[in-house]
C-alpha positions, -999 to +999 in steps of 0.1 A: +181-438+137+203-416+156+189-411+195+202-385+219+201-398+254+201-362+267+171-349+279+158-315+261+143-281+274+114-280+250+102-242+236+076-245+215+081-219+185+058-201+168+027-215+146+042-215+114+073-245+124+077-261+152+116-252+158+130-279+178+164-263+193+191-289+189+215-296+220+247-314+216+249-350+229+287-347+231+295-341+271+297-309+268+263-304+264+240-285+289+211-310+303+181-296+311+185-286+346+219-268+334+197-249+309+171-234+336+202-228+359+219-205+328+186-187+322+188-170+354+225-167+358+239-131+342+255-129+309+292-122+310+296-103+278+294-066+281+271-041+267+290-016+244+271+015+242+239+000+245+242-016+208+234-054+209+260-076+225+283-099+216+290-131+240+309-159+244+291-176+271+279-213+267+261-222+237+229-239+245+206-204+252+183-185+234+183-151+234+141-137+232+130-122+201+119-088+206+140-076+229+160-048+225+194-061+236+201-098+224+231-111+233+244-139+211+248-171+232+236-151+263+213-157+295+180-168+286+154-145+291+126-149+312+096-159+286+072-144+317+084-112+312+074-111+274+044-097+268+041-118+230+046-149+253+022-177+272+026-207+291+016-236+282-001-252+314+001-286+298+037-288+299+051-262+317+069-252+282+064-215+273+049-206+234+069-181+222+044-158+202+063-137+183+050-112+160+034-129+126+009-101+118+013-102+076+041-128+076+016-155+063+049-179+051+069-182+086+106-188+084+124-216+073+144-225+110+121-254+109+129-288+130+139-322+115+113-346+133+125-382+147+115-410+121+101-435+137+071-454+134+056-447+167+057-407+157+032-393+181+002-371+160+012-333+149-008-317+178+005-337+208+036-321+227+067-341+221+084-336+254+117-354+238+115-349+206+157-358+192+177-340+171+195-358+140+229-348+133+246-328+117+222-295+129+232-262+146+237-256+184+219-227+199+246-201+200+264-207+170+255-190+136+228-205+116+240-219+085+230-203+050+195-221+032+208-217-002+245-236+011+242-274+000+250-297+035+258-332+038+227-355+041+227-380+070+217-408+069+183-426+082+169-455+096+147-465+070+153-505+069+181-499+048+207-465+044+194-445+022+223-420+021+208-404-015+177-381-020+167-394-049+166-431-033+145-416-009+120-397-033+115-427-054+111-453-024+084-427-012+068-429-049+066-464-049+062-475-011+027-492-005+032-497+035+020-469+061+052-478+086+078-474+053+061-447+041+055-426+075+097-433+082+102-416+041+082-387+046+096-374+080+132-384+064+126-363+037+112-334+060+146-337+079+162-338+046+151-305+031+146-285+066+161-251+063+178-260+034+156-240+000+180-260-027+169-291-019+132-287-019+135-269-052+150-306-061+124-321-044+095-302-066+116-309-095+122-344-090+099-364-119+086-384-087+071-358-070+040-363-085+036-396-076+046-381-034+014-357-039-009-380-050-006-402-017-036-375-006-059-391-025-049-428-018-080-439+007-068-475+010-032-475+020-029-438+035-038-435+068-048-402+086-012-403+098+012-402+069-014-376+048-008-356+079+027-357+078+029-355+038+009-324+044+036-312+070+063-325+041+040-303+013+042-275+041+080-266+041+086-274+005+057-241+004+080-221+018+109-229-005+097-206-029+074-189-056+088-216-075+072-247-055+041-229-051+036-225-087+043-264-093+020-270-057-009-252-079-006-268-110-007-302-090-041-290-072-024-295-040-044-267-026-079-282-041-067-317-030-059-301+012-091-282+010-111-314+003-091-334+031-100-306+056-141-307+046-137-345+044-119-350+078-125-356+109-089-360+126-078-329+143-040-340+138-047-344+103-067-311+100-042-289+116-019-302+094-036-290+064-045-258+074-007-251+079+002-265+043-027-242+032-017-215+050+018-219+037+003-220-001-017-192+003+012-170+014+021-161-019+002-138-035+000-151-075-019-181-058-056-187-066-076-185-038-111-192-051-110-226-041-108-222-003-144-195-008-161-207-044-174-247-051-150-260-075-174-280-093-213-284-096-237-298-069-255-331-076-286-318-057-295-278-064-310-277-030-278-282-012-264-248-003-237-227-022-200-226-008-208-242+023-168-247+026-157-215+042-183-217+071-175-254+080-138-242+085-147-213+109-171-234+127-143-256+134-123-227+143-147-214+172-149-247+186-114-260+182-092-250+212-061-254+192-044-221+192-028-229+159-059-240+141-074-206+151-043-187+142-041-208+105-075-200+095-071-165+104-047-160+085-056-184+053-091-160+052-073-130+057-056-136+023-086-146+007-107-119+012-095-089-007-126-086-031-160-068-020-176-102-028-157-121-009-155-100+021-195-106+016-193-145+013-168-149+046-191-119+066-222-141+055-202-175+068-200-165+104-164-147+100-172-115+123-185-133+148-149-158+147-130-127+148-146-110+179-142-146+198-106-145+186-103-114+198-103-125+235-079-153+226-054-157+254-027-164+228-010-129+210-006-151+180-044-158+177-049-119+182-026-106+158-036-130+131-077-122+138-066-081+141-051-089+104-083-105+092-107-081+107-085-054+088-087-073+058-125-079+056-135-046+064-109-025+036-136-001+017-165-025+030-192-004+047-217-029+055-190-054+072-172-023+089-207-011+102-215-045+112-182-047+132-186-014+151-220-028+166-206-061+175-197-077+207-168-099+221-182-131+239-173-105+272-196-081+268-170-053+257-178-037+220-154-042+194-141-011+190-135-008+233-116-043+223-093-026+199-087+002+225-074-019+250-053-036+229-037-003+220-026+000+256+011+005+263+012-028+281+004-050+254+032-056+223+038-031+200+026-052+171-013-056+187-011-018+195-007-012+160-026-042+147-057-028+161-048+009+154-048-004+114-080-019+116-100+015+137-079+035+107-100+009+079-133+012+100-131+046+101-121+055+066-151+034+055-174+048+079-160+084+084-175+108+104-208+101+096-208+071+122-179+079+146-190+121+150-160+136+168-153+106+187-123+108+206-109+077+204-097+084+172-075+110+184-068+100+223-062+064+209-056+053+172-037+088+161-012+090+195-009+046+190+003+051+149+023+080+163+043+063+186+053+031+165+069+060+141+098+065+166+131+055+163+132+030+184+107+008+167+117-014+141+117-004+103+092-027+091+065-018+122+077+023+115+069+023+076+035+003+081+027+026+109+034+059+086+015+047+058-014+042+081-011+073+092-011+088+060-044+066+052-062+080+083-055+117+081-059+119+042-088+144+037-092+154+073-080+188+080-085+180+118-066+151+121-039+166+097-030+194+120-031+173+152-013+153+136+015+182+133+021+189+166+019+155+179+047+139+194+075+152+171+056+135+137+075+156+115+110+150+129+103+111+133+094+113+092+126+130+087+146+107+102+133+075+084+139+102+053+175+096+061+175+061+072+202+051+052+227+074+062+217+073+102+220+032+093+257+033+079+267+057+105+255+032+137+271+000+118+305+019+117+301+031+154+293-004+163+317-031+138+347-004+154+336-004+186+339-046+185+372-041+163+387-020+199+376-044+221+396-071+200+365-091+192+366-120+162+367-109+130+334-125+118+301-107+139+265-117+138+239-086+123+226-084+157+218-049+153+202-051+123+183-080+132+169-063+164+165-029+155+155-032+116+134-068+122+154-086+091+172-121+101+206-122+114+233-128+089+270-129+091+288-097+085+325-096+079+333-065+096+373-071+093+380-046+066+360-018+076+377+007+048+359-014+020+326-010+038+313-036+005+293-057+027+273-027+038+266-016+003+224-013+009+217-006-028+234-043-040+217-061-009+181-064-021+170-072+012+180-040+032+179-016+000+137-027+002+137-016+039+150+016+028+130+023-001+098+012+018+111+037+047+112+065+024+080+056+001+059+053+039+074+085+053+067+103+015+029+094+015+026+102+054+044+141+045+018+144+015-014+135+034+001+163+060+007+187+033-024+185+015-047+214+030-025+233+054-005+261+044+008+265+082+020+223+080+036+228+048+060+254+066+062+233+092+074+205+072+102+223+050+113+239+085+120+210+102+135+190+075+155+194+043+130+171+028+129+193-007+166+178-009+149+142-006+122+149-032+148+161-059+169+130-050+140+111-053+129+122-084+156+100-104+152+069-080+146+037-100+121+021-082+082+030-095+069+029-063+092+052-043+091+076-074+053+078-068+053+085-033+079+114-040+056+125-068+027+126-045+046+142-020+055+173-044+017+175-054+011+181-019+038+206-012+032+224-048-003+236-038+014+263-018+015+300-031+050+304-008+064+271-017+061+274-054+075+305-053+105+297-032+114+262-028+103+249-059+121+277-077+151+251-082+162+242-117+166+206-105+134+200-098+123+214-131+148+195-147+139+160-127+102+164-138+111+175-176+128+142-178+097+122-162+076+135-188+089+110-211+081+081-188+064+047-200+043+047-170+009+063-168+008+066-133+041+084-131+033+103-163-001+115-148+014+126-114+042+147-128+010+163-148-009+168-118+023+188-103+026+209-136-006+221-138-001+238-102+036+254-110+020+261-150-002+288-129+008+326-137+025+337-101+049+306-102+081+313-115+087+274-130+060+280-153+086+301-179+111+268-179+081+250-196+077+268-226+101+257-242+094+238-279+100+202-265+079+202-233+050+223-256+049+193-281+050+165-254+023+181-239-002+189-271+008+151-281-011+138-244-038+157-255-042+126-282-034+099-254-057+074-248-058+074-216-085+105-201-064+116-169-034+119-196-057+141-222-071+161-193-041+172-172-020+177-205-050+203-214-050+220-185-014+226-183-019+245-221-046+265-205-027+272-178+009+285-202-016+305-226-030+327-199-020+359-198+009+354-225+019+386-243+038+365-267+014+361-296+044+340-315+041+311-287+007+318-290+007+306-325+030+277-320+009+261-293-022+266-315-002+250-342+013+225-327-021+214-308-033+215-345-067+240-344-085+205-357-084+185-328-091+214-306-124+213-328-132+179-327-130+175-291-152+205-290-176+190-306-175+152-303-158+150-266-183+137-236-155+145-206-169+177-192-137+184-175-120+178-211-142+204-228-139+232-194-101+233-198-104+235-240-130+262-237-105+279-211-075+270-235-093+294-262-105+315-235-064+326-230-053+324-266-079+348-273-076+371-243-059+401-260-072+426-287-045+426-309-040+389-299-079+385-308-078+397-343-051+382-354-063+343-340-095+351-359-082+360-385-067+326-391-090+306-377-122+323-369-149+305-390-138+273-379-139+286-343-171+298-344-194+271-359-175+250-331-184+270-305-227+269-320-220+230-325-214+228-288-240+252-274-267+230-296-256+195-286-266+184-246-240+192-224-241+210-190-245+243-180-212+251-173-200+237-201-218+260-222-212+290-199-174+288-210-185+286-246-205+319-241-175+331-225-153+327-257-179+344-277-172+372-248-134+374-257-139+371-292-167+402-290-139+423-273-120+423-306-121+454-329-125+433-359-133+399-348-173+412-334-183+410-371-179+370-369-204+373-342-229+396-357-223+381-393-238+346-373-277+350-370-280+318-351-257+329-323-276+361-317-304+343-316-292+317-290-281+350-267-316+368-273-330+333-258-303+327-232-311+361-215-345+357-208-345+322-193-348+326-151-336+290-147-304+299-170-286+316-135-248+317-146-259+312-182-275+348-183-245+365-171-225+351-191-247+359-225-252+395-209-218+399-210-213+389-243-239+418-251-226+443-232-192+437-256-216+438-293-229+469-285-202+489-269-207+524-279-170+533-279-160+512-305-162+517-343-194+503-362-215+499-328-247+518-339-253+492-365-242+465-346-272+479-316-297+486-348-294+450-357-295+435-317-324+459-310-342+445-343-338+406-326-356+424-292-324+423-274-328+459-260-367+452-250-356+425-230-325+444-211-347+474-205-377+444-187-350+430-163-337+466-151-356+459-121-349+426-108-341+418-075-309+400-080-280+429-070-255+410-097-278+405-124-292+440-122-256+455-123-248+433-156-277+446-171-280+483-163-246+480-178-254+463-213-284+487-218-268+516-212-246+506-241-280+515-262-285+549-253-271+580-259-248+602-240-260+640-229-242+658-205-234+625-189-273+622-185-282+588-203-316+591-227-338+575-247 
């Protein structure tokens, strides 16, 4: 076993590995007391225009995360001054607590461990822990996971130089010492390295590895601690080695050894491995909430397993124990009923103890739970407004303080998400006009929009936003004028193009200053919170390497910049016409949305299409911004979409430029987007039938060409316009038919000749539906087709030629409980018997034999100002005309 005799500055990292920095034991090497000299000495490298620096001081420093200024092989900096930082009182070593809020899986700069058999437990401190060779220096670029290194070789009794020697001694290997030296071999084997532990997983031994867990006799607490550690990183290899982890039971088989346990090395050791599993989220997660299998005695209780972990929790004053089971439950509760089985096992009152953790960690991980178990829960979120930290202070004065400026921008908005969840839930029914909504959780989600936040924290922090405002006219226009909102969504608009234009400032600012040819991604690790990679920045003409749409990595920032800063712009729009000015005023963002309209990805397309919903509600807008061919064009081609959801938004946004005073409602009428449209109305889905209806409503009011009249009719075919007439139970459906025959048959000429070809069909439709339950309104609208169809010259004889319907209106105008019902039939009267028009004495002799005229002439004097105009009108019809004097 190799041995460095140098003595090591120990950092502990954060929860998720324990990242023991390797230091050279060459003589070259910085001891300790060199390292703590360098961390207050200045960096030599110099700043170049405040973009992150690039320095050739002594390897052997680390540079803190966070900071907006990172120097490569710089100073140390002062872990005090870190507000994401503690110090460990134990050992003097300061925990690094860098940001994990959502990042469940860690990162993969994990630390070989030294194999030997007197391995101290997983929770003690291991002041001088060594390095094995072969591993990076601080300073000096990480080497790639997916590159294939030499293996070295270990101290195992005899050189096992091969992987597969070391897998099958492991398999086979009865004795704790032999087997504790394999497993932390292997871990140092497969650190950092993803290719190998997809080897591992795939190895036909592997199986044999796992089911050490379950030996009782020859596995001591020790090595099932460590093969959890070992079952840890090969989690975070990939969705591959989760799926084989699953269908091996490893997570069933950890659960059991954390309920069956009572070694706190051991424990923490599975609830990282656990944590690690439940990371990824195709994993089942019933088995860390449900029983598995059935209880020998029916009075024990149900799912006891959940509460036993977050009693150990509460008790255990093992930051990472607290931090691992926040974040296990936090990905385990996103069903109502298992919000309810975690709420009922004690988990609110974890969280608010967690709350007043003094690690950030601990914090950010309980701030993602409490977010988690209260999403669209309104008895845990009302539970959680009423409860107390173990201080005193209420939970929601606990989230305001963290949304202080002092603390770390990831608590700020951390708690900000979870008052945006309470209060969604909760509304203003429970918060009134509480100010802390505004004073607090709007300014905090404001703020971590700005520029100078990281991308990731910037898009979470506009779709939050977007959730909080959505609905709320109030917060919607404070929202507007606050803090340059709409300028700050802009910009992450055109993220792509500020980001190309600050790499090429920077790789030729390092190019001048006759720098190496091969630079580290600082700036894109600091400012867009994505891992530093090497960038050849040599050829800076070719510019390949900064080709976002080919890197999946940073062409996913930008898509999720644009999707969050979409859906923010749309909740804005939504109400306002005043913000909707605003919006296109202060950014070309129409420019964005017609862009966006052909982007490839389902989920930014959404957002865009959500956005133009918003903005197309506008009078102004549809009649000047929308009035662009391309945006006509770009949602012509959407209609043929495969996806529902797409398909029904571009609906949604038709139906609102479809409406008479918008000019894109004439490049719709063409043949194609006409039989699209009347073939939705046969979709299976409802939202598809429905919007595709009202868009034909919508193109057949007030059109004066009876032609296209005709060919919508036909191509709708005039039998399924009946059959959802009479068999349909959507009352929305049946509204917008009953208004698409309304505006086919809203024109005399237009009238006579529709009836004409289809008037007997029409009308026993029309009785079928006023004689079958439906609502009011419903049958309102079907009066109000008889109405049209009465204001024809020759289509009133299909009305008077129908008994029954005569009937039904003699009956509909006397019932006081009718209200909008009454009018409507009134109405329809008032057309039978107009006096003007041809054949209207016999068409009043027959209404007046049915006592229609009685009943007019008996509600002349009612009190209702509407009602009584309606009918002084209609019964005037009956009487004759002397010198303008009406008489009997």
């Amino acid at each position: 076993m190799y041995e460095s005799k140098t003595k090591r500055l120990r950092v502990e990292a954060p929860a998720d590995d324990t990242r023991a920095q390797h230091l050279s034991s060459s003589p070259s090497a910085a001891t300790t007391t060199g390292l703590l000299q360098q961390s207050t000495s200045s960096p030599t490298s110099v700043a170049l225009s405040g973009l992150p620096q690039t320095s050739t001081t002594t390897t052997g420093t680390l540079a803190r995360r966070g900071s907006k200024s990172s120097p490569i092989g710089g100073s140390v900096a002062s872990a005090t001054n870190d507000p994401c930082s503690i110090r460990d009182s134990s050992s003097g070593s300061f925990i690094m607590t860098a940001p994990a809020s959502g990042n469940l899986a860690g990162n993969e700069n994990e630390s070989p461990v030294k194999a030997s058999a007197n391995t101290p437990s997983y929770s003690s401190h291991r002041e001088n822990s060594q390095m094995l060779p072969g591993r990076q220096q601080l300073g000096t670029p990480p080497e790639d996971v997916n590159t294939t290194r030499t293996s070295a070789t270990f101290n195992t009794g005899q050189n096992c130089t091969s992987e597969q020697q070391l897998i099958d001694r492991l398999a086979n290997e009865t004795l704790e010492e032999a087997r504790l030296e394999l497993i932390l071999s292997i871990r140092n084997l497969i650190t950092a390295c993803n290719k190998k532990k997809v080897s591992l997983v795939n190895n036909p031994s592997f199986a044999k590895i796992i089911r050490i867990i379950d030996d009782e006799k020859h596995a001591s607490s020790e090595v099932k601690a460590q093969l959890a550690l070992l079952l840890c990183s090969v989690a975070k290899g990939g969705e591959h080695n989760v799926r084989v982890l699953n269908d091996s039971f490893v997570d069933d088989k950890i659960f059991y050894l954390i309920l069956g346990s009572k070694d706190d090395a051991l424990i923490e050791a599975c609830l990282r491995c656990m944590r690690a599993i439940m990371s990824w989220p195709k994993v089942s997660r019933h088995c860390m909430l449900y029983d598995k299998y059935p209880r020998i005695n029916p009075q024990q209780p149900q799912n006891t397993g959940p509460k036993r972990i977050i009693d150990y929790a509460r008790s255990s004053q093992s930051h990472i124990v607290q931090e691992c089971v926040a974040d296990i439950f936090a990905a385990t509760c996103n069903r109502s009923k298992d919000q309810a089985l975690l709420f009922n096992s004690g988990a609110l009152s974890c969280i608010v103890q967690l709350l007043e953790s003094q690690s950030h960690r601990v914090i950010l991980a309980s701030l993602n739970w409490l977010s988690t178990i209260c999403f669209m829960n309104p008895m845990v979120s009302l539970e959680a407004i009423n409860s107390q930290c173990p201080s005193g202070t209420m939970l929601l004065d606990r989230l305001v303080q963290l949304m202080s400026k002092d603390e770390c921008v990831e608590l700020q908005f951390s708690s900000a998400k979870c008052c945006t969840r309470i209060y969604k839930v909760l509304g203003r029914d429970h918060f009134g006009e509480d100010s802390r909504i505004v004073m607090q959780v709007l300014s905090t989600l404001v703020r971590m929009v700005h520029k100078d936040k990281s991308s990731q924290l910037r898009s979470e922090a506009a779709s939050t936003i977007a959730t909080l405002i959505e609905g709320d006219t109030k917060l919607q226009e404070t929202a507007s004028v606050c803090d340059h909102l709409i300028e700050s969504l802009a910009h992450m608009l055109e993220y792509e193009s500020h980001l190309m234009s600050d790499i090429r400032d920077y790789s030729s600012q390092l190019l001048h200053a006759n720098d190496r040819e091969i630079y580290w991604k600082c700036y894109l690790s600091e400012r867009h919170n994505r891992s530093s990679q090497l960038l050849d920045l040599s050829n800076i003409d070719s510019m390949k390497q900064l080709d976002f749409k080919s890197d999946k990595k940073y062409s996913e920032c930008i898509h999720e910049m644009k999707r969050s800063a979409f859906q923010a712009l749309a909740a804005l729009a939504s109400n306002q016409e005043t913000i909707r000015k605003k919006i296109f005023d202060s950014c070309a963002v129409m420019q964005h949305l017609i862009k966006g309209l052909s982007d490839s990805d389902p989920r930014t397309l959404k957002s865009v299409l959500i956005c133009l919903l918003s903005l197309s509600r506008s009078v102004h807008q549809l009649r000047t911004s929308f009035a662009e061919n391309t945006v006509y064009s770009g949602l012509k081609n959407l209609l043929l979409t495969k996806s529902n959801d797409i398909l029904n938004l571009v609906l949604m946004i038709l139906c609102n430029i479809s409406l008479d005073f918008s000019p894109g409602k004439q490049h719709f009428l063409d043949s194609a987007t006409i039989a699209i449209l009347c073939n939705l109305t046969h979709s299976n889905d409802q939202s598809l039938r429905l919007h595709s209806m009202w868009i034909l409503m919508n193109m057949a009011y007030m059109l004066k060409d009876l032609d296209l009249k005709f060919q919508i009719f036909k191509t709708i075919t005039p039998e399924h316009v009946f059959s959802i007439l009479e068999t349909e139970d959507q009352e929305m459906l049946l509204l917008k038919t009953l208004g698409f025959l309304r505006n086919l048959l809203s024109q005399r000429s237009h009238i006579d000749e529709i009836m004409n070809n289809h008037g007997e069909p029409i009308i026993q439709s029309l009785l079928r539906l006023l004689n079958r339950p439906c609502s009011r309104m419903v049958k309102e609208q079907a009066i109000c087709v008889l109405t049209n169809i009465a204001d024809g010259n020759e289509a009133k004889s299909m009305i008077m030629n129908n008994v029954a319907i005569l009937r039904y209106l003699a009956t509909t105008i006397c019932d006081e409980e009718a209200g909008d019902l009454r009018l409507a039939a009134i109405c329809c009267i008032t057309n039978l018997a107009h006096k003007d028009q041809e054949g209207s004495q016999s068409r009043q002799n027959e209404m007046k034999s049915l006592g229609i005229q009685d009943k007019l002439k008996s509600m002349l004097n009612t009190m209702d100002p509407i009602l009584s105009d309606r009918v002084r009108t209609a019964y005037n019809q009956f009487l004759l005309s002397i010198d303008d004097k009406y008489v009997k």
